[in-house]
C-alpha positions as CSV (number, residue, x, y, z in Angstrom):
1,X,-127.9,74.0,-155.3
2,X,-124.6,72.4,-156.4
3,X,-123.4,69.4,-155.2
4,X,-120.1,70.9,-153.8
5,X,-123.1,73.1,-151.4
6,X,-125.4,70.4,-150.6
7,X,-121.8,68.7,-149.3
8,X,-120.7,71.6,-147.5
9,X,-123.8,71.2,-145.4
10,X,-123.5,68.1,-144.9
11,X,-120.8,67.6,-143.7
12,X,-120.6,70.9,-141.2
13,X,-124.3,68.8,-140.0
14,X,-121.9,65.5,-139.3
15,X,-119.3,67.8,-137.5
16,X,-121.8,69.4,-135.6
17,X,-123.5,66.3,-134.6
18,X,-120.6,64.3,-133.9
19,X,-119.8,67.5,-131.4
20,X,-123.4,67.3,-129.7
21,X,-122.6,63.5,-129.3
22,X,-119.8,64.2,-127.7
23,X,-121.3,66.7,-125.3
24,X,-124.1,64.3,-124.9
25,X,-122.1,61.9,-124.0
26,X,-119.2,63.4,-122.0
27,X,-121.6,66.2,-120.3
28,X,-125.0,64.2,-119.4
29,X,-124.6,60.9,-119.3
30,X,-120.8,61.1,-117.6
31,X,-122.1,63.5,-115.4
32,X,-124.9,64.9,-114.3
33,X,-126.7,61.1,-115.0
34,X,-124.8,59.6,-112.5
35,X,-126.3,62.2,-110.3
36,X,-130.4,61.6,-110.8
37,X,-132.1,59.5,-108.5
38,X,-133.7,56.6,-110.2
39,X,-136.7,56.3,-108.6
40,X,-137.3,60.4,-107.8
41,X,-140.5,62.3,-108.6
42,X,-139.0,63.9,-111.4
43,X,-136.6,61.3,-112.7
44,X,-138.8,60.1,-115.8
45,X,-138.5,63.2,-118.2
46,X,-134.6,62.3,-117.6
47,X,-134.5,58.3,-118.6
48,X,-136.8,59.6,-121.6
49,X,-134.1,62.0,-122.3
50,X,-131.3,59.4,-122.0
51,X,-133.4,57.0,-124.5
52,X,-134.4,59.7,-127.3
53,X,-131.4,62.1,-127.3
54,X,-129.1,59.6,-129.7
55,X,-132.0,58.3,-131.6
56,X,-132.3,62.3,-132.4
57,X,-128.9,62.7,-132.9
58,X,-129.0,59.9,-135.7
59,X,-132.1,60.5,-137.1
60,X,-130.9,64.4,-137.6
61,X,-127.4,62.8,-139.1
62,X,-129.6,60.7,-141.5
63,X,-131.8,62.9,-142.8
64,X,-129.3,65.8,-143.8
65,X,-127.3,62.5,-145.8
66,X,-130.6,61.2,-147.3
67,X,-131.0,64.7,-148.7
68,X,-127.7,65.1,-150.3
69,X,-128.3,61.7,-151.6
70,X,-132.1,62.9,-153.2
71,X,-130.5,66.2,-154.3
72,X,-128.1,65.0,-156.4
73,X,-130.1,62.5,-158.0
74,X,-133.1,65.4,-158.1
75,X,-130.1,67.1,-160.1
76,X,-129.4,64.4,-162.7
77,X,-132.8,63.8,-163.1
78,X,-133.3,67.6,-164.2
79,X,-130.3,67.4,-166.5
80,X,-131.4,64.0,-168.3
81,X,-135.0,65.9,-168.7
82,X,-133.6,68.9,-170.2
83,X,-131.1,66.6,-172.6
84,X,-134.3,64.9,-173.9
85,X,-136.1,67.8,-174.5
């Protein structure tokens, strides 16, 4: 894949990220986590939810950069090889 592609990706993955983010942020935790009772029954899969959802978010955003990073150097790698042989 060319580096122009790999990119492409990426950065349609930030955009789309920074967009879940947003919603994340402006949606749950603005308002309908206001709303959860604290100490309910049911109110544990929620604070879970609050504490993993932007670890996932950025965890998801540095992986797709990691592997535009180890693509292109994948890439140079297979040119210098070929160059030597």
């Amino acid at each position: 894949m060319a580096t122009w592609q790999r990119l492409g990706i990426a950065v349609t993955w930030t955009v789309a990220l920074a967009i879940a983010g947003i919603l994340y942020n402006e949606v749950f935790l603005q308002s309908l986590y206001p709303l959860i009772d604290q100490s309910g029954t049911f109110s544990t899969p929620i604070v879970w939810l609050n504490r993993i959802a932007p670890i996932v978010i950025l965890v998801l955003l540095v992986a797709v950069w990691v592997w535009v990073v180890a693509g292109a150097v994948q890439d140079e790698r297979s040119v210098d090889a070929r160059r030597v042989r």
